[in-house]
N, C-alpha and C positions, 0 to 999 in steps of 0.2 A: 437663613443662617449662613455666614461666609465662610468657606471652604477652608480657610485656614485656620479655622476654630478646629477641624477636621483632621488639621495638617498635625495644628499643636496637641491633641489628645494622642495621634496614633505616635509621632515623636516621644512622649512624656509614655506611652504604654511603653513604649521598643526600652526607652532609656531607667526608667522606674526611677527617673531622678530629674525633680523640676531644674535643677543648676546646668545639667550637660544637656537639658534639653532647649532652654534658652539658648546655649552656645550653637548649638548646630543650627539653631531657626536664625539664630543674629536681631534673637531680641533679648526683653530686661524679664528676667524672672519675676518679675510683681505684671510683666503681660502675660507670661504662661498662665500664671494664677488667674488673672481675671478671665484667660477664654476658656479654660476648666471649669470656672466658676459659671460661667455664659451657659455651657453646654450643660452644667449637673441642671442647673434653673429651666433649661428648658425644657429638659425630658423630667425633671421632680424625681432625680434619681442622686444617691454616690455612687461617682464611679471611679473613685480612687480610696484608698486606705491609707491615711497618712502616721507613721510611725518611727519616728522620730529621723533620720537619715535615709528612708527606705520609706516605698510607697508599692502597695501592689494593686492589682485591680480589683474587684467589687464584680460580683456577678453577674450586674447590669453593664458595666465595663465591659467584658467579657465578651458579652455580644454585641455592645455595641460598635467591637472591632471590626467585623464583616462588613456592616455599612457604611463603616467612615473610609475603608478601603475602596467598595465599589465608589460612591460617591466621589472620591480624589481621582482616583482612576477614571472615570466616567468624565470632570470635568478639564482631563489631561487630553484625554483621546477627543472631545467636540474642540478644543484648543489648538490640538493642531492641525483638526480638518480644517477650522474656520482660518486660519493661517495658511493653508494651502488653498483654501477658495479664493484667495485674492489674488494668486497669481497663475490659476487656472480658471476657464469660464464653468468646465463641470470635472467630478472624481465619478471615477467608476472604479468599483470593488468588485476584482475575479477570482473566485477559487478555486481549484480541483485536486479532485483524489490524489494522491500520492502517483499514482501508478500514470494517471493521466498527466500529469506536468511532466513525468519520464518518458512516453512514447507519445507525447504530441501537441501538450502546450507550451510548453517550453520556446519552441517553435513556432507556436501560435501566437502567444504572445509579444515575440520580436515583428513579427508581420502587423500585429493591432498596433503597435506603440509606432511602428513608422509610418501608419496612415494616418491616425489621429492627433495631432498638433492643439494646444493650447490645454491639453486634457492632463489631469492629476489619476493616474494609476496606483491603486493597491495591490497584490499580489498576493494566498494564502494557498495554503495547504490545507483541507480540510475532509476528514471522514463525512462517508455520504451522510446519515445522521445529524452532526452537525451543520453540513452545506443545507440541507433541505430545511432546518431550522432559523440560518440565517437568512435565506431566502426568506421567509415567512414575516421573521420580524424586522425586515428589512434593513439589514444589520450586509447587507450581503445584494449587487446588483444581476453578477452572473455566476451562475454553476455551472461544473466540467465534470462530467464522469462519464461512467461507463453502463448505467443504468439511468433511466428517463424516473428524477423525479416526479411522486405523482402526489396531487395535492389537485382541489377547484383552483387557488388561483394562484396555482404555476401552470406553464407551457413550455414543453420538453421537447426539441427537435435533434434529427441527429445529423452533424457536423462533418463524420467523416468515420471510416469505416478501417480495422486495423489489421493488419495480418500477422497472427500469431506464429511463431514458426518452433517447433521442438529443435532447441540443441543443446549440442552435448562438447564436453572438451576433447570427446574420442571418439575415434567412428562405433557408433555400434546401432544397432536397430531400436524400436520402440518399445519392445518387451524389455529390453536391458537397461536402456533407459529409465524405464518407471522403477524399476526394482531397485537400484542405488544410486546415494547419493543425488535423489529428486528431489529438487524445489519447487513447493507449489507456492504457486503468487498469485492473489486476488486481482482476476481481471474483472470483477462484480460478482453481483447475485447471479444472473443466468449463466454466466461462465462456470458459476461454485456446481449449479443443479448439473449441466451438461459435463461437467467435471466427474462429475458422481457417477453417469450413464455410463461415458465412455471409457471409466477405465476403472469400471465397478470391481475389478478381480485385482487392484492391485494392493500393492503394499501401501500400509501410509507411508506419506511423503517425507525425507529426511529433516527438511526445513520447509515451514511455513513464514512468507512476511508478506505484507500489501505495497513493498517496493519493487521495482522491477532493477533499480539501480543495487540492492540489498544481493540482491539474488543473482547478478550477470557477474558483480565483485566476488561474491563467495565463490560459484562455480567457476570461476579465472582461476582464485589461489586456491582451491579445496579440490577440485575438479566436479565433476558433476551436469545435471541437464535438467531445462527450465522451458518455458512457455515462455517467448519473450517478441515485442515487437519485431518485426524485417526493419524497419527503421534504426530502432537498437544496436540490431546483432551484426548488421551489414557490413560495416567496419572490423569488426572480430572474425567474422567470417572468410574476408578478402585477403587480411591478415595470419589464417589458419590457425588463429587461435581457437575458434569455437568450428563447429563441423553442425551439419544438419542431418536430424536424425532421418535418412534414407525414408522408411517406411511410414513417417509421421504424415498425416495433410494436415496443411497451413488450415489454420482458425480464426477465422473472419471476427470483429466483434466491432459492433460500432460505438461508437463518443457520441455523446448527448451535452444539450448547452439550455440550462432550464434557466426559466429568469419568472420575477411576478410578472403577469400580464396586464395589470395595474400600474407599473413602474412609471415613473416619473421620467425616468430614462430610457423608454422605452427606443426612441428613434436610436437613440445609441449603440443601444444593446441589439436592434434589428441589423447594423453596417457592421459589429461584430461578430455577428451573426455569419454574413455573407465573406467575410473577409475568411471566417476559418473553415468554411465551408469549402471554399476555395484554394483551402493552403493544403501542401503535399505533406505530409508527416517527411519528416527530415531526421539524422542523426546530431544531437544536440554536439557541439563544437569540441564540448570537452572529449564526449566518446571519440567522435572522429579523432582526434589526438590520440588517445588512447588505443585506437585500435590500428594505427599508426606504424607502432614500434613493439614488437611480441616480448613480452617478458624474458628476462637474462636468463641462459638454461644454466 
């Protein structure tokens, strides 16, 4: 069945009118009709209601909206991989958590794209959940986070190791810190459990987000104190915009780099491997600007 039989049915749903739906394709209304007619013959269904100026969909219609979307969608996204394979020898698709593109790929990533030459790069943001499913159905080459996805045919090594530092926009101690205006931010799973131990007596947190860039903006203009990379805060720090809370110790947590162990790309994914393994967590460009010039009093 050709894709633009797919094209004209979901046109002709959106428009509920064969005339404006021919115009937008920049075809003749007697072909809207005949790929309607293609698609009702091959599924042995209506899936239009035709009523005199007005058409609406048909229950089989209906559903079979969800398909014709994945399906266009589906044959948009191999279109423009196969268009970018020709003017790269391989693509490689990296993702990670939110929190990890803010304290450490971000950086990672400028280090992989200037070693590897002739290579087509994807880039995403994705919950651990979804990365350990794109991994699976191989929809996805490497995952970033901060927990070792676990699965038989993933392999989970870990990249580089982060230090967490407590601060605050004011000097004040640890107990005062946690009590107001705290941000908790998802540094993972084991960070959440070890979260729970170490500060089992306090208050909940005023904000919760899984950004770490969510959380260094609010407590800049709200005021407040956060668990945040030395990478991060280093700039705010030098700056005396941010202060380190005195009595806190720094929180080790390490980055994980899972990939299938099956991958086709595998050599690849081993030299990205070694490449971030070797990179220093940095303050991405824009912070360093940012922590630059202290806000106007």
């Amino acid at each position: 069945m050709d894709v633009k039989v797919f094209r004209t049915f979901l046109e002709v749903a959106k428009e509920k009118h064969f005339g404006r739906a021919s115009e937008n394709l920049y075809i003749t209304q007697a072909a809207v009709s005949a790929r309607i007619k293609q698609l009702e013959s091959y599924f042995d269904t209506q899936l239009f209601i035709r009523d005199r100026n007005a058409i609406k969909l048909t229950s089989s219609g209906e559903r079979l909206i969800t398909y014709a979307e994945n399906m266009v969608r589906t044959l948009e996204q191999s279109k423009a991989e196969l268009l970018l394979s020709k003017a790269h020898a391989i693509q490689l698709a990296l993702a990670g958590t939110p929190n990890s593109w803010d304290a450490f790929l971000q950086h990672g990533l400028s280090v992989v794209t200037e070693v590897f030459t002739g290579y087509a790069f994807s880039a995403e943001t994705m919950g651990r959940e979804q990365m350990h499913r794109a991994l699976l159905e191989r929809t996805l080459d490497i995952g970033v986070g901060f927990d070792a996805l676990k699965s038989d045919e993933l392999a989970s090594s870990q990249v580089a190791q982060l230090s967490l530092l407590l601060v605050s926009t004011t000097p004040q101690l640890q107990q005062q810190a946690l009590e107001k205006g705290y941000v908790y931010v998802d540094w993972g799973s084991r960070f959440a459990s070890e979260h729970a131990l170490r500060h089992s007596n306090t208050a909940p947190p005023f904000l919760r987000t899984s950004t770490g860039r969510i959380a260094l903006d609010f407590i800049l203009e709200k005021g407040g104190a956060c668990y945040l990379p030395e990478s991060m805060v280093a700039p705010f720090i030098d700056s005396q915009q941010l202060c380190l809370v005195e009595d806190a110790e720094p929180w080790l947590r390490p980055v994980y780099l899972s990939y299938r162990k099956d991958s086709a790309a595998l050599e690849q994914i081993k030299q990205v491997e070694t490449l971030l393994d070797n990179s220093e967590p940095t303050s991405p460009f824009v912070l360093q600007q940012a922590g630059d010039t202290p806000p106007a009093e």
